[in-house]
Each structure stands twice: as structure tokens, then as C-alpha cells.
C-alpha positions in Angstrom: -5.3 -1.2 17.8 -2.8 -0.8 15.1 -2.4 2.4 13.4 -1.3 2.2 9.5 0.1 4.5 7.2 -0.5 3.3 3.6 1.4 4.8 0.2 2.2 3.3 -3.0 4.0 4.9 -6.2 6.4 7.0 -4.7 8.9 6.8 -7.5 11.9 8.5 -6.3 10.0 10.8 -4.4 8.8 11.1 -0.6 7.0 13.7 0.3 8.6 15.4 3.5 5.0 16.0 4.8 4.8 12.1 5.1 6.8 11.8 7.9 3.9 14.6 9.8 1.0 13.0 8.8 2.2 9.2 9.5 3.9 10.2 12.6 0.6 8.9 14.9 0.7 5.7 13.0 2.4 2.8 14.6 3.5 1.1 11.1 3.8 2.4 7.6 3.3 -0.2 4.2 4.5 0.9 1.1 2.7 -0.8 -1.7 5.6 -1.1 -4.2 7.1 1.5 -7.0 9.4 2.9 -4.5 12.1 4.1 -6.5 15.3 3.9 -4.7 16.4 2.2 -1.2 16.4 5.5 0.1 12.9 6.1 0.3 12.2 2.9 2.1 15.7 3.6 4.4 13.7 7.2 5.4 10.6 5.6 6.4 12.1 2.4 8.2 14.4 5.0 10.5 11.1 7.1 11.2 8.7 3.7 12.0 8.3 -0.1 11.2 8.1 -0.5 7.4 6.4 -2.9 5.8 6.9 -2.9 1.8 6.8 -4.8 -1.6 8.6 -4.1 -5.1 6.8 -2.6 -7.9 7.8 -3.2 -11.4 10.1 -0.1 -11.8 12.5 -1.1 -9.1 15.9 -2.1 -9.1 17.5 -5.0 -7.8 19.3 -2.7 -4.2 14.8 -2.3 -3.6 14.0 -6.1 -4.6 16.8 -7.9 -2.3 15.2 -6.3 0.9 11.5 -6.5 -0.2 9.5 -9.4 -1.6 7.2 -9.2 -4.5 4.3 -10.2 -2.3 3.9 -9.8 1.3 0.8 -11.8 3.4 0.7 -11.4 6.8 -1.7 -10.8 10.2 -2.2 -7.4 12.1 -4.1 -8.0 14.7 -6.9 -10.3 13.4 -6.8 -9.4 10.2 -5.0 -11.7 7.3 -3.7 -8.6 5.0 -2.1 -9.1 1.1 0.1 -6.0 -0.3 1.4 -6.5 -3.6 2.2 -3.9 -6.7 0.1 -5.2 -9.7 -2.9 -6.5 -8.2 -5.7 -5.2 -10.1 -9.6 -4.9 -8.2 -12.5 -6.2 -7.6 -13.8 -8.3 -11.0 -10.5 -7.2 -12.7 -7.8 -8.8 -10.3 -4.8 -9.7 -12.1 -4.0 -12.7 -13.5 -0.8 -13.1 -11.6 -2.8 -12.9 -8.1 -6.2 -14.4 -9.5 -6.1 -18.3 -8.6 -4.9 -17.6 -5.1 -6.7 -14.4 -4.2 -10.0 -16.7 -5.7 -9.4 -19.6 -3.7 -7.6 -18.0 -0.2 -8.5 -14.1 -0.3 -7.6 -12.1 2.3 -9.5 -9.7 4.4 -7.8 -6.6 3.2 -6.1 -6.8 -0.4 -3.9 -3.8 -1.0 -1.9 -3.0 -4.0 -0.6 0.1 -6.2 0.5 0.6 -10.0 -2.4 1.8 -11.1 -1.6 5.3 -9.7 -5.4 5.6 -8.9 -7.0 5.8 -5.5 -9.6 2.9 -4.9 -11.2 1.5 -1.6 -13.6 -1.2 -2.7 -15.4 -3.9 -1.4 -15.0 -7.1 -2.6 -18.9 -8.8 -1.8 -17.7 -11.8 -3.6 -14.9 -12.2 -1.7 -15.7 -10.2 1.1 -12.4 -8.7 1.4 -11.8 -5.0 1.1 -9.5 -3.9 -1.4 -7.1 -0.4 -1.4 -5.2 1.2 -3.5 -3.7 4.2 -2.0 -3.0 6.2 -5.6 0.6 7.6 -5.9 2.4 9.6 -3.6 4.9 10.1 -5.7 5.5 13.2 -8.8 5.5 10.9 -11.4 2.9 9.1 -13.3 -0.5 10.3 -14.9 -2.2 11.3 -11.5 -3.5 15.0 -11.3 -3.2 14.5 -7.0 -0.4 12.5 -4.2 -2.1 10.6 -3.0 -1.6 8.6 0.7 -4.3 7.0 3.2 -4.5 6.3 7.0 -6.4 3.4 8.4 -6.8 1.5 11.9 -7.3 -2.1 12.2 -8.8 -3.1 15.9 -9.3 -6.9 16.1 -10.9 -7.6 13.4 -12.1 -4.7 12.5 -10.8 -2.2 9.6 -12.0 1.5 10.2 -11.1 5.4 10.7 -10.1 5.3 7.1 -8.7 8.6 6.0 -7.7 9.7 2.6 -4.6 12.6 2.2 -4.1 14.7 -0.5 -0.6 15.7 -0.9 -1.2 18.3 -3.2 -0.8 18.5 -7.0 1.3 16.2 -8.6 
């Protein structure tokens, strides 16, 4: 089993109470919007990072992060990119490939809103973790916990970081 900690839109900003609640997980992803290398430096020294760029970062966040990132845990083929939209509104950039090949777990950020969805059509589920970051037009930091076992996505937990 393979314990994830999931944020997105952190803008500058990492929570110091991320480190306490991700500190049982065995890898963190980071679904773009990071801000500065720092904040992906902080969480690579605390546990195995895996993250994208979003479209507000810089080139020092893009040379050590691609703009999609596909990959297996466990059993389970996983997508995390920054402007991926949701179910019956995926963005055009993803659409064609996420139509033809989807995944079994599509996550992605920018929006700054917290989604979990099911994707019937596609049968994959889709997250977006909110923002964990201060800036943005969220009202709440947002971050989420998850296992994946096999095949198998569960224990989902949402966090509330407090107001933004």
C-alpha cells in the first residue's frame, strides 16, 4: 500500500502544518502552481516528491518538473497535470488523449476548487485537491490524503488548512 499526500496551488506558500499531516504518507504529488523551487526543495527533503508545473511558474520550477506527469503506483496508471479541467469539461489540451487512453486516477489543480469525481464514462476518478496555498479566490487550504492498494484507490481524506 502506498500512502499519498496530494496538494496543488500552493503559490509561494507551504503550509508548515503540511509537513504533520503528510508525515504518514510515503509520497507526496504536487499538482502544479508551486510558486518557487523552494517549496518543492522542502517537500522533496521531507519525502519522495512527485510534481508538475502550473501556469504561474518560472522556468528554476519547469526545468525540474514536467508539464505532465503519467506514471504507475502500484496497479494504478495515475495522470497529474495543472489545467486539466473534469469530468464532461476536460480541457482541450488533455481531451484527445485522456478520451482515447484515460487513466485510472486523473488529478489536476488550477482551478483552486476541491473536486473528487467519478468519471462513469471513462471510469477513471478524477481529483483536484483545491489550493493549499494563500492566494487565489478560495475561502479554505485545501490538501487531501489518499491510499492506493493494488488496484484499489480508498481512505480518501480531505484537510482543511484553515482560512485562506
Amino acid at each position: 500500500m502506498t500512502r499519498i499526500g496530494l496538494l496543488s496551488d500552493t503559490h509561494n506558500y507551504l503550509d508548515p502544518s503540511v509537513f504533520e499531516h503528510f508525515k504518514d504518507c510515503d509520497e507526496i504529488w504536487h499538482a502544479g502552481d508551486v510558486g518557487n523551487k523552494s517549496v518543492t526543495e522542502q517537500l522533496e527533503e521531507f519525502k519522495p516528491l512527485k510534481a508538475v508545473y502550473g501556469n504561474i511558474d518560472g522556468h528554476d520550477v519547469r526545468i525540474s518538473h514536467p508539464e505532465h506527469r503519467r506514471f504507475m503506483c502500484e496497479k494504478v496508471d495515475v495522470w497529474i497535470t495543472h489545467i486539466g479541467g473534469y469530468p464532461n469539461r476536460y480541457d482541450k489540451r488533455v481531451y484527445d488523449q485522456i478520451s482515447s487512453n484515460p487513466p485510472k486516477l486523473f488529478i489536476c489543480g488550477h482551478s483552486h476548487i476541491l473536486k473528487v469525481i467519478y468519471d462513469k464514462k471513462l471510469q477513471l476518478l478524477h481529483i483536484n485537491p483545491g489550493a493549499a496555498g494563500k492566494y487565489g479566490l478560495h475561502k479554505v487550504r485545501t490538501l487531501i490524503r489518499f491510499a492506493i492498494d493494488g488496484e484499489e484507490i480508498k481512505d480518501l481524506q480531505i484537510i482543511e488548512l484553515g482560512e485562506r
